[in-house]
Structure formats: C-alpha cells, structure tokens
PDB file of N, CA, C and O in Angstrom:
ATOM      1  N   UNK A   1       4.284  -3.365 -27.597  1.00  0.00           N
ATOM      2  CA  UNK A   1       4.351  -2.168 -26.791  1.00  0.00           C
ATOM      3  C   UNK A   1       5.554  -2.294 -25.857  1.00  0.00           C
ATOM      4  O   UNK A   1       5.734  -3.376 -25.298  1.00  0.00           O
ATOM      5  N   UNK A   2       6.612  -1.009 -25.588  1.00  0.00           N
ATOM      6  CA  UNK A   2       7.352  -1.488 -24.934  1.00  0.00           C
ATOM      7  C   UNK A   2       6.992  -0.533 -23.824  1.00  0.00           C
ATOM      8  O   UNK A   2       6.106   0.285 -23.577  1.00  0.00           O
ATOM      9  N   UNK A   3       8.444  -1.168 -23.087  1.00  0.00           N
ATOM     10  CA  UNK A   3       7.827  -0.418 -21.469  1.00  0.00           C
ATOM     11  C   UNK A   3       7.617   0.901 -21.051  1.00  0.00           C
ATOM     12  O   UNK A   3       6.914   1.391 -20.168  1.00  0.00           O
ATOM     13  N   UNK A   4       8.663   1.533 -22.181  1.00  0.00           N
ATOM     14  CA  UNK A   4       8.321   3.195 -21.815  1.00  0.00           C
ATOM     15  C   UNK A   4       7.007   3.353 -22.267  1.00  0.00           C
ATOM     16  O   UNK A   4       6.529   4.260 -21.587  1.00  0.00           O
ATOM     17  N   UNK A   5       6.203   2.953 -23.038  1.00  0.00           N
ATOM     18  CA  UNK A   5       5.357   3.624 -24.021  1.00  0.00           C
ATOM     19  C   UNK A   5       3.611   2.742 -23.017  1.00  0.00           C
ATOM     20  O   UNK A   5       2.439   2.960 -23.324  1.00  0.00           O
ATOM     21  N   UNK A   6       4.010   2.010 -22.116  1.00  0.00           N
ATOM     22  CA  UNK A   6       3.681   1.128 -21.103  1.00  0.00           C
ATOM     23  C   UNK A   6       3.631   1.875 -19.679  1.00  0.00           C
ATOM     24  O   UNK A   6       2.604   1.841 -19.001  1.00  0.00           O
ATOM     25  N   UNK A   7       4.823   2.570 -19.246  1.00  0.00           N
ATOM     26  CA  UNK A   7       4.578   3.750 -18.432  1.00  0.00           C
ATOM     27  C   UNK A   7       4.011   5.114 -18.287  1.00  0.00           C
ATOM     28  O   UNK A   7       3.691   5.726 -17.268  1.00  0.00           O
ATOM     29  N   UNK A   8       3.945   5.549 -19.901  1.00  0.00           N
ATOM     30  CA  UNK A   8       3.341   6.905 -20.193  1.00  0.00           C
ATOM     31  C   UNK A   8       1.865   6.674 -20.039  1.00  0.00           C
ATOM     32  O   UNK A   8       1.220   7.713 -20.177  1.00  0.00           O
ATOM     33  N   UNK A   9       1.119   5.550 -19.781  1.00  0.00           N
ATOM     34  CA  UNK A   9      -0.040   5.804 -19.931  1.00  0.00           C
ATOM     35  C   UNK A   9      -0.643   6.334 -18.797  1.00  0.00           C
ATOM     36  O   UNK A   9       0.114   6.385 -17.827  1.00  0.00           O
ATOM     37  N   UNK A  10      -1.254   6.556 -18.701  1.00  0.00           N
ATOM     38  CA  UNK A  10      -2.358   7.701 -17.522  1.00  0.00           C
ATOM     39  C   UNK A  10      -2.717   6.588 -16.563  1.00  0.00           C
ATOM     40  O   UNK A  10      -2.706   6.843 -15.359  1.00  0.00           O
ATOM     41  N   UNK A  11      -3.060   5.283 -17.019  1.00  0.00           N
ATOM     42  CA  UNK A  11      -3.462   4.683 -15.243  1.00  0.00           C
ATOM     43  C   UNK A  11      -2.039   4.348 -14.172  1.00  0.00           C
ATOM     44  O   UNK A  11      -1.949   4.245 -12.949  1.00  0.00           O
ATOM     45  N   UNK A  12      -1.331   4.275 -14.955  1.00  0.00           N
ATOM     46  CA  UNK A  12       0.139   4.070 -14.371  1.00  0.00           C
ATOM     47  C   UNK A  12       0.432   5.235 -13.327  1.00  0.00           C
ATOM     48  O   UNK A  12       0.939   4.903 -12.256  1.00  0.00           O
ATOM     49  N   UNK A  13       0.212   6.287 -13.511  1.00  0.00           N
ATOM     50  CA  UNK A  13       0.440   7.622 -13.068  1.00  0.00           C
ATOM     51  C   UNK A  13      -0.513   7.606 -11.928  1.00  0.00           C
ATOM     52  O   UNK A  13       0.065   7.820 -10.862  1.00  0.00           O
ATOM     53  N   UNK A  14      -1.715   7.429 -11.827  1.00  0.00           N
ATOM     54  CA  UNK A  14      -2.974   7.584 -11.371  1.00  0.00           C
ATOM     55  C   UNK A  14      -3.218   6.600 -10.361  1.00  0.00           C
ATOM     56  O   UNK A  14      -3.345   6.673  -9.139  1.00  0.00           O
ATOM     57  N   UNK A  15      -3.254   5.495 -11.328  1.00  0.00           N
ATOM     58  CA  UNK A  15      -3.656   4.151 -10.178  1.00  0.00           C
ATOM     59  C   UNK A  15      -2.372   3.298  -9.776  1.00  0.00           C
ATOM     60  O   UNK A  15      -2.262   2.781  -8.664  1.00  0.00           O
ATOM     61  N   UNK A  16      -1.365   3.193 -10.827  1.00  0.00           N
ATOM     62  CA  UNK A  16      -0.678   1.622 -10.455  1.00  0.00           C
ATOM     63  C   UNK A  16       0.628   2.291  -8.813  1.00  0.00           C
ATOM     64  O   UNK A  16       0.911   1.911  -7.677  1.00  0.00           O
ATOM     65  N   UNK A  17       1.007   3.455  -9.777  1.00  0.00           N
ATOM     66  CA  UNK A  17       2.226   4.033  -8.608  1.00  0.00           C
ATOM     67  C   UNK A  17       1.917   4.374  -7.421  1.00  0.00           C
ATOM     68  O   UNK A  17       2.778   4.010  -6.620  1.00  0.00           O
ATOM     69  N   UNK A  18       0.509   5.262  -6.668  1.00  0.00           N
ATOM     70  CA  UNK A  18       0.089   5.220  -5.850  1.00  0.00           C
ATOM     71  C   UNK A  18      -0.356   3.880  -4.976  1.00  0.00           C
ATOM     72  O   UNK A  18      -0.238   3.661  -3.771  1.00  0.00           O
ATOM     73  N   UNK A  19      -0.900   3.086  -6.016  1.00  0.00           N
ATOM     74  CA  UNK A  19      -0.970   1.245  -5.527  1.00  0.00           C
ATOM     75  C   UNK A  19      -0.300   0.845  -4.765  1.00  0.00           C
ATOM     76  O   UNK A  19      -0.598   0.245  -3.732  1.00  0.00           O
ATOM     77  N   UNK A  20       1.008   1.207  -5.288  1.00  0.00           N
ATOM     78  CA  UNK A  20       2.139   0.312  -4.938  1.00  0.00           C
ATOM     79  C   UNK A  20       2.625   1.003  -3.932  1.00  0.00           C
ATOM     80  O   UNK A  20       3.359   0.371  -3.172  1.00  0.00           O
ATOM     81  N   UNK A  21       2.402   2.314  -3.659  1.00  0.00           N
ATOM     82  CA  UNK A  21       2.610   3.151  -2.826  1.00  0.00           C
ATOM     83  C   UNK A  21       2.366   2.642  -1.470  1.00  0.00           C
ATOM     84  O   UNK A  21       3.052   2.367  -0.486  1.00  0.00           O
ATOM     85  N   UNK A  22       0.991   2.620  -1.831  1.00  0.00           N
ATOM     86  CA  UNK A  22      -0.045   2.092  -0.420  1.00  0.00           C
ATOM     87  C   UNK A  22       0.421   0.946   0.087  1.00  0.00           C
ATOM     88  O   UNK A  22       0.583   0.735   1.289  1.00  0.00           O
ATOM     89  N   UNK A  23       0.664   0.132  -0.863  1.00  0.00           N
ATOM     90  CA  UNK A  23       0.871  -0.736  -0.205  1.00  0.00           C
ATOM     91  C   UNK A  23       2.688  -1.609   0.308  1.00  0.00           C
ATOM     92  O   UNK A  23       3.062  -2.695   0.749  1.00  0.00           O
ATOM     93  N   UNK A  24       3.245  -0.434  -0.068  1.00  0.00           N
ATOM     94  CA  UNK A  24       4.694  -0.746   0.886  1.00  0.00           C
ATOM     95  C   UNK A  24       3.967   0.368   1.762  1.00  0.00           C
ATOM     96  O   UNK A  24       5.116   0.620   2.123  1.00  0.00           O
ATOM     97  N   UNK A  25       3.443   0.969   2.220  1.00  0.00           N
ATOM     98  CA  UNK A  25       2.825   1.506   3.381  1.00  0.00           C
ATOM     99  C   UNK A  25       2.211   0.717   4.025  1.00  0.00           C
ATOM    100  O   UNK A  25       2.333   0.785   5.248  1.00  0.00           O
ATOM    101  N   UNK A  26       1.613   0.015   3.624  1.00  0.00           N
ATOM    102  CA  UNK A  26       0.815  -1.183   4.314  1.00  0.00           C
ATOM    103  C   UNK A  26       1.883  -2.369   4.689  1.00  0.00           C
ATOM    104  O   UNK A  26       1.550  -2.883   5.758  1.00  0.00           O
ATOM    105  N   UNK A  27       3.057  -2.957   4.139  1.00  0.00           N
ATOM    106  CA  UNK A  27       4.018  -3.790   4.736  1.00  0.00           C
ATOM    107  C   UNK A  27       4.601  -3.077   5.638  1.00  0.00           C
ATOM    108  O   UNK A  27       4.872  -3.863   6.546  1.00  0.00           O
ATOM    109  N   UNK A  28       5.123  -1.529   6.047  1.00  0.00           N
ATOM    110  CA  UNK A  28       5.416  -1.046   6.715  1.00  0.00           C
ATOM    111  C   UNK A  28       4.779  -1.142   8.106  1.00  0.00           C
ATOM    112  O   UNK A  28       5.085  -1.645   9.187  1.00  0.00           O
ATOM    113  N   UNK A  29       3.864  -0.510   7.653  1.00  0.00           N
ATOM    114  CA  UNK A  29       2.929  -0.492   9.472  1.00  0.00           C
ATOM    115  C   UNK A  29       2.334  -1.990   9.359  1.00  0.00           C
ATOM    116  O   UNK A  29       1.628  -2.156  10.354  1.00  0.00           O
ATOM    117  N   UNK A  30       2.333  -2.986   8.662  1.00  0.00           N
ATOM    118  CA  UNK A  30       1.807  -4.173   9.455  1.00  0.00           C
ATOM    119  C   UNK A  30       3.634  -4.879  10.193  1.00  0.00           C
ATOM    120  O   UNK A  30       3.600  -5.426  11.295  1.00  0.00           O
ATOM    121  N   UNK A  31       4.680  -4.788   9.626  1.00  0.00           N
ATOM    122  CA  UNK A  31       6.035  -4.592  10.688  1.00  0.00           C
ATOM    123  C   UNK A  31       5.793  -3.930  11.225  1.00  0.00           C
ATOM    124  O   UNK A  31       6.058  -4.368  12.345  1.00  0.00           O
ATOM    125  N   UNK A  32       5.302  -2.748  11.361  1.00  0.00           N
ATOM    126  CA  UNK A  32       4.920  -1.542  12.630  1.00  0.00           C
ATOM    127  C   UNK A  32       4.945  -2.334  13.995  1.00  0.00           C
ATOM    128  O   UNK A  32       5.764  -2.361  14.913  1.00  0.00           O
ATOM    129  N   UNK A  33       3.477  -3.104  13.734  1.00  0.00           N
ATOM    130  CA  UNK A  33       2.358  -3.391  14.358  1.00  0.00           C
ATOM    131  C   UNK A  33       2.807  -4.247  15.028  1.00  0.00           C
ATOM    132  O   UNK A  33       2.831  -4.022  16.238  1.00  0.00           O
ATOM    133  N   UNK A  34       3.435  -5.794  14.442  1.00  0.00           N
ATOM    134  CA  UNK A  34       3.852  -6.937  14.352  1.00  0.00           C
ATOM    135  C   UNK A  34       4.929  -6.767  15.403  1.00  0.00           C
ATOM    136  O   UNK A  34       4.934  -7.563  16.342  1.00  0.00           O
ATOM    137  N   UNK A  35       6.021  -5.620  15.329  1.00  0.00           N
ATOM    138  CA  UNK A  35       7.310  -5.181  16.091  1.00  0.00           C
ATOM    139  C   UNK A  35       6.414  -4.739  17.682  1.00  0.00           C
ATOM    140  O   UNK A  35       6.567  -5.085  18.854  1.00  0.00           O
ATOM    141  N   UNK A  36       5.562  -3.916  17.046  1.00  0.00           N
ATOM    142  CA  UNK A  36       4.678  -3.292  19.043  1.00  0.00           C
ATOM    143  C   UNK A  36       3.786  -4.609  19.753  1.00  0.00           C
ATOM    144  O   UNK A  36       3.514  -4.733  20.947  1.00  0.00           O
ATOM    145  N   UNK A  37       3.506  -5.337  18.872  1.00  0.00           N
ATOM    146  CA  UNK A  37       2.913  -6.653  19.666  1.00  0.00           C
ATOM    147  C   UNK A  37       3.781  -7.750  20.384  1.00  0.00           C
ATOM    148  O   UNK A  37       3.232  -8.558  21.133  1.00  0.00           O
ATOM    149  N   UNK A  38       5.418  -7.785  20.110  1.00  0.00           N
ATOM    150  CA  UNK A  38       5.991  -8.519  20.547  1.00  0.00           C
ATOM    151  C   UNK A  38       7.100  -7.857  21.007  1.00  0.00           C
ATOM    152  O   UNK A  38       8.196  -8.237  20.596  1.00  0.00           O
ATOM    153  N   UNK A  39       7.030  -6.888  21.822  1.00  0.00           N
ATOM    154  CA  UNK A  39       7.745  -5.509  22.540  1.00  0.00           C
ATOM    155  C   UNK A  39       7.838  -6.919  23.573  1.00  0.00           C
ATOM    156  O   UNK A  39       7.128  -7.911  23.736  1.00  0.00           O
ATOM    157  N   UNK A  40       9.057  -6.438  24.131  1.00  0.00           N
ATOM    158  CA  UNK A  40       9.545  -7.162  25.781  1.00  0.00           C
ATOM    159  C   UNK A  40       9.145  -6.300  26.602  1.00  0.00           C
ATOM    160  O   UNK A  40       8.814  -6.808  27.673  1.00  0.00           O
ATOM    161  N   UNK A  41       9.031  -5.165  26.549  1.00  0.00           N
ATOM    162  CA  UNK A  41       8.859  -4.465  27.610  1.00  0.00           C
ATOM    163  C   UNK A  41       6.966  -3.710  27.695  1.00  0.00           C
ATOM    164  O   UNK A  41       6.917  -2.567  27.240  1.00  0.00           O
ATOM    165  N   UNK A  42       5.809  -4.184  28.129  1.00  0.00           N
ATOM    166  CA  UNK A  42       4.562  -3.872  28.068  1.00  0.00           C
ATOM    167  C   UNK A  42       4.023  -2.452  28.141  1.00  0.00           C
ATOM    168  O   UNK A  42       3.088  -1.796  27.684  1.00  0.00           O
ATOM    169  N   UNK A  43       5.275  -2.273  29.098  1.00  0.00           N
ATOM    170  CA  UNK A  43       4.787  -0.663  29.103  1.00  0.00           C
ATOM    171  C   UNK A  43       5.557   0.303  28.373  1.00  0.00           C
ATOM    172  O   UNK A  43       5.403   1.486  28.677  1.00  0.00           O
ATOM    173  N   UNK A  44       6.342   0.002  27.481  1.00  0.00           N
ATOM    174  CA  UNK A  44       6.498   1.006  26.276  1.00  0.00           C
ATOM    175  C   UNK A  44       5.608   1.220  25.410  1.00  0.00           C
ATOM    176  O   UNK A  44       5.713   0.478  24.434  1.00  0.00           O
ATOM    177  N   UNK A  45       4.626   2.065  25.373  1.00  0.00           N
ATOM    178  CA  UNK A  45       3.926   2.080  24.285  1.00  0.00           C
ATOM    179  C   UNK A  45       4.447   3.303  23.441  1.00  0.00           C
ATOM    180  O   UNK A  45       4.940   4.364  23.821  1.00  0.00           O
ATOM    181  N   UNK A  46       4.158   2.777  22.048  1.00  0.00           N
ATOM    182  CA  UNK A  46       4.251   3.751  21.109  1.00  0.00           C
ATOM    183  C   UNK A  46       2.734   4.686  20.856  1.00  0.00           C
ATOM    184  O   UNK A  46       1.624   4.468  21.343  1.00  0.00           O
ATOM    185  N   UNK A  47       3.210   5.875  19.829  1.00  0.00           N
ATOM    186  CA  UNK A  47       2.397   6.743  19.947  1.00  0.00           C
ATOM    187  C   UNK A  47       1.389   6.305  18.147  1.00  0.00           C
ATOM    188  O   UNK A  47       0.212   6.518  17.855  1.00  0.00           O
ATOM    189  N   UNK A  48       1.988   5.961  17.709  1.00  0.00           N
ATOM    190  CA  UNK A  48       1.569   5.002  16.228  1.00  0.00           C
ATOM    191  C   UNK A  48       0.611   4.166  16.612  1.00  0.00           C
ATOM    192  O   UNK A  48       0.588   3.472  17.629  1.00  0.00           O
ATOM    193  N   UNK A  49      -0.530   4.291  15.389  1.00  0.00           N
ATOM    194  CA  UNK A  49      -1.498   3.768  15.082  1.00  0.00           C
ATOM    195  C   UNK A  49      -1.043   2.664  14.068  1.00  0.00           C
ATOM    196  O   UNK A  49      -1.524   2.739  12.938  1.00  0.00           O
ATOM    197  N   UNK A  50      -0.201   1.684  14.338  1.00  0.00           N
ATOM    198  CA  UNK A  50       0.184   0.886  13.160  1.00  0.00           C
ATOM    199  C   UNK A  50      -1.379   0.316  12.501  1.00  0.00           C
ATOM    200  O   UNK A  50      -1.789   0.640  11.387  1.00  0.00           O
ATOM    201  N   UNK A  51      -2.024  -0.482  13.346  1.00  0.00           N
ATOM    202  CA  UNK A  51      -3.274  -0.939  12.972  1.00  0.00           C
ATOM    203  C   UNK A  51      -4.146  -0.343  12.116  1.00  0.00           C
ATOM    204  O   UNK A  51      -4.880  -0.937  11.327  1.00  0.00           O
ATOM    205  N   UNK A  52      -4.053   0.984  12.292  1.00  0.00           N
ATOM    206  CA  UNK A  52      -4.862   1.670  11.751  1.00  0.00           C
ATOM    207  C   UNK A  52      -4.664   2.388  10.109  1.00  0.00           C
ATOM    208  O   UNK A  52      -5.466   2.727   9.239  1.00  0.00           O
ATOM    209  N   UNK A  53      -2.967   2.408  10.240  1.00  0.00           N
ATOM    210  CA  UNK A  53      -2.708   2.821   9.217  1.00  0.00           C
ATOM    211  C   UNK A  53      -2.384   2.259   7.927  1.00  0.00           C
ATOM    212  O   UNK A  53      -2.382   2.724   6.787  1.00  0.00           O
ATOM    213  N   UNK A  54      -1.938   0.417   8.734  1.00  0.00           N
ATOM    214  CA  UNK A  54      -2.233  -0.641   7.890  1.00  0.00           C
ATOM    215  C   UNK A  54      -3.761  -0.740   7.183  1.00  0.00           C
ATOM    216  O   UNK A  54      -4.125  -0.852   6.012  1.00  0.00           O
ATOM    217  N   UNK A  55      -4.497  -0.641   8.506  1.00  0.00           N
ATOM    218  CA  UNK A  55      -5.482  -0.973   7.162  1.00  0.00           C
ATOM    219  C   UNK A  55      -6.414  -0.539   6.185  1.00  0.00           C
ATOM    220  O   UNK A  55      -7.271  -1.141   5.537  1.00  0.00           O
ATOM    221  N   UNK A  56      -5.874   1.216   6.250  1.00  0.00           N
ATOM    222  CA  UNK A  56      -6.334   1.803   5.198  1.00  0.00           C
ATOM    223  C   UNK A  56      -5.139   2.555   4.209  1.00  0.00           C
ATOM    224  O   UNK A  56      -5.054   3.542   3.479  1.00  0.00           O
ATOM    225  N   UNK A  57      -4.447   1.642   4.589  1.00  0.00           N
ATOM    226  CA  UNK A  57      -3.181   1.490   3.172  1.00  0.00           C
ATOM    227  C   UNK A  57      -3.304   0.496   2.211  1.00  0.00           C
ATOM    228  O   UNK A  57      -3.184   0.537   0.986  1.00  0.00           O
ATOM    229  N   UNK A  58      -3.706  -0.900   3.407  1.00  0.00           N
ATOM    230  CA  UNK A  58      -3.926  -1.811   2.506  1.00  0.00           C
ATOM    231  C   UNK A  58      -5.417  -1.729   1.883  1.00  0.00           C
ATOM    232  O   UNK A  58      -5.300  -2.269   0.783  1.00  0.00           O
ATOM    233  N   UNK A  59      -6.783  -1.313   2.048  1.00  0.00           N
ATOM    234  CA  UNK A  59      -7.719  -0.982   1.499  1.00  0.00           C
ATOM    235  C   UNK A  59      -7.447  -0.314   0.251  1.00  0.00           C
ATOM    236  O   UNK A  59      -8.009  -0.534  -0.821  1.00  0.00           O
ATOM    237  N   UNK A  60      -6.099   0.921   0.597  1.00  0.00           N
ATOM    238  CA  UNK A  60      -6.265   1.899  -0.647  1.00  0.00           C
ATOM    239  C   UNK A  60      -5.157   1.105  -1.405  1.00  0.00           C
ATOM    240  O   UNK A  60      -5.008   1.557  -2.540  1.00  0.00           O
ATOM    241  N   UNK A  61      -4.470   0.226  -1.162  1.00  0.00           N
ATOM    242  CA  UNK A  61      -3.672  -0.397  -2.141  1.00  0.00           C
ATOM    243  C   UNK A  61      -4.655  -1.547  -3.195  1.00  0.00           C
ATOM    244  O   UNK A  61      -4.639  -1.724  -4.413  1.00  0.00           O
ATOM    245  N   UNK A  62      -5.327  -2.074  -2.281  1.00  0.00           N
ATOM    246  CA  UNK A  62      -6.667  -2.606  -3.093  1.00  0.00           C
ATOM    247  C   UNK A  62      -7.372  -2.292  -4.297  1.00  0.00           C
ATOM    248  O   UNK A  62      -7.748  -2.646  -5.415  1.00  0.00           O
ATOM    249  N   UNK A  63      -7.324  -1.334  -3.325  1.00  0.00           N
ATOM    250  CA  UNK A  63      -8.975  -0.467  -4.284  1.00  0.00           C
ATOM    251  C   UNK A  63      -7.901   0.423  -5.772  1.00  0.00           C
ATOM    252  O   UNK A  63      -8.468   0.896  -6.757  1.00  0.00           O
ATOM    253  N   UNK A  64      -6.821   0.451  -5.640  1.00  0.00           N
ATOM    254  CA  UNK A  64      -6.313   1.132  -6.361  1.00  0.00           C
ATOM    255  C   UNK A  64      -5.443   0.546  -7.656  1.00  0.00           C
ATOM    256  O   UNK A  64      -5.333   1.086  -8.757  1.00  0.00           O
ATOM    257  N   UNK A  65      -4.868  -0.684  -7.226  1.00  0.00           N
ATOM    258  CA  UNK A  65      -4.400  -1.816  -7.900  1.00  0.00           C
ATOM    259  C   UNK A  65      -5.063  -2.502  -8.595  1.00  0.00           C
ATOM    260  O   UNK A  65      -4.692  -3.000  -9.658  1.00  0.00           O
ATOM    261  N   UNK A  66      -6.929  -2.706  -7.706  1.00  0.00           N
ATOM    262  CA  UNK A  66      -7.334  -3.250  -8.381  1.00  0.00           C
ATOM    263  C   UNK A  66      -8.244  -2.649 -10.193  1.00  0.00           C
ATOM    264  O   UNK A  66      -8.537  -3.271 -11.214  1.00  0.00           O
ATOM    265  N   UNK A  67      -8.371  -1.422  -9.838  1.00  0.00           N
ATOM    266  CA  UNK A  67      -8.553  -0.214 -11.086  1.00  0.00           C
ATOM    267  C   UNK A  67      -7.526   0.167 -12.032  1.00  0.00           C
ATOM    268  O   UNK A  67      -7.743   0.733 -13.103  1.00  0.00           O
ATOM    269  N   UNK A  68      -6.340  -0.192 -11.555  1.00  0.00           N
ATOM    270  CA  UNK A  68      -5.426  -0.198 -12.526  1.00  0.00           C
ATOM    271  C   UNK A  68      -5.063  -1.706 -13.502  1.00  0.00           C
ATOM    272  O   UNK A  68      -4.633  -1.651 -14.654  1.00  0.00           O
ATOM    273  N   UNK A  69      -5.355  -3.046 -12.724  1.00  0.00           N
ATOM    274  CA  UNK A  69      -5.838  -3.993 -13.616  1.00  0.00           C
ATOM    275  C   UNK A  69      -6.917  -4.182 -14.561  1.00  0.00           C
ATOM    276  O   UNK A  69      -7.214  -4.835 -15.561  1.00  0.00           O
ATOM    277  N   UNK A  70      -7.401  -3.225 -13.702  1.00  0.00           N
ATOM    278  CA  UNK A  70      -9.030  -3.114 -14.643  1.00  0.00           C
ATOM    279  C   UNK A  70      -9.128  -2.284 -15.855  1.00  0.00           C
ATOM    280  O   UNK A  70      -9.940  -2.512 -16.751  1.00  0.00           O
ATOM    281  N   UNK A  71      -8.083  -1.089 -15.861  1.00  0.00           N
ATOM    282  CA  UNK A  71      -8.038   0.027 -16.747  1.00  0.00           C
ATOM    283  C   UNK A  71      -6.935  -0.913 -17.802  1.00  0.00           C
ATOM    284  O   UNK A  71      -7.125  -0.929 -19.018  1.00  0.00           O
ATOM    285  N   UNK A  72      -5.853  -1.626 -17.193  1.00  0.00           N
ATOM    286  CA  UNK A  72      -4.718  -2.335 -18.191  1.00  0.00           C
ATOM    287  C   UNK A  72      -5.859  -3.020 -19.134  1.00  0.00           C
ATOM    288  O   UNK A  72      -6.156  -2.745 -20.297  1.00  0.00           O
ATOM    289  N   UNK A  73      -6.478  -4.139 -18.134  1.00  0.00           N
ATOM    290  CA  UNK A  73      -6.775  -5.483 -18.731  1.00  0.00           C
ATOM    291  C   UNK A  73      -8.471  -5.604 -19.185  1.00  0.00           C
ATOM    292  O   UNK A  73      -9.121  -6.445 -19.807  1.00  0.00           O
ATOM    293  N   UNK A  74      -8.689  -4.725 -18.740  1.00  0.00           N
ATOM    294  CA  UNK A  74     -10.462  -4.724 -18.400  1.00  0.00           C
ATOM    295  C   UNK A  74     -10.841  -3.583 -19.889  1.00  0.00           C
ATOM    296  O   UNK A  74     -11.889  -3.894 -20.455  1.00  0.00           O
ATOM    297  N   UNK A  75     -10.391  -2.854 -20.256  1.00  0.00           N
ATOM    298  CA  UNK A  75     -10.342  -1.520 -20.877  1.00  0.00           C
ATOM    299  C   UNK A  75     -11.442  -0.290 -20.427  1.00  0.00           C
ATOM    300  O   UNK A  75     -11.381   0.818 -20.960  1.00  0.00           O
TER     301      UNK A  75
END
C-alpha cells in the first residue's frame, strides 16, 4: 500500500489529522503556560487559559490518535 492510497482512507481524515491537530495545540498552550509561569514581571497577567486549553487538546489528541491506531491497526 502506498502512501497516497494510505491517506485516502477515512480514519486519516477523521481521526489521525485532527489528532495531530490537537495536539500541536496542546504543545502550544503547554509553551503558553510554561512562558506565563516564568513571567518576570507577576503582575502581567494574561487573559489565556493556557492550562485549560492544554488540557483538553491534549485529552482530544488522545482520545483521537488513539482511534485512529485502533481503526489502522486494530481493524
């Protein structure tokens, strides 16, 4: 099987690209987070929920990655 014929399939579309989605969303806001915790200045706060948005990026990168291994490898 090659790779195009490897990309056309339906969990790719569904589960793997959104996956991967989530979860450079999830490296994003955990640098978010990581950058507002070691601010020099205490009273700048930002208006971002990094915490929050990390961790239901990384949940949905989970939950979504892990159904697309399951749909590849699992059938």
């Amino acid at each position: 099987m090659g790779l195009w014929e490897l990309l056309d399939q339906d969990w790719v579309e569904w589960l793997l690209l959104p996956g991967l989605a989530c979860a450079a969303l999830a490296v994003i806001a955990w640098l978010g987070d990581r950058r507002r915790l070691r601010r020099s200045n205490p009273d700048a706060v930002g208006f971002m929920p990094w915490t929050g948005v990390f961790l239901w990026s990384f949940l949905g990168a989970v939950a979504l990655l892990g159904l697309a291994a399951r749909s590849r490898f699992g059938g």
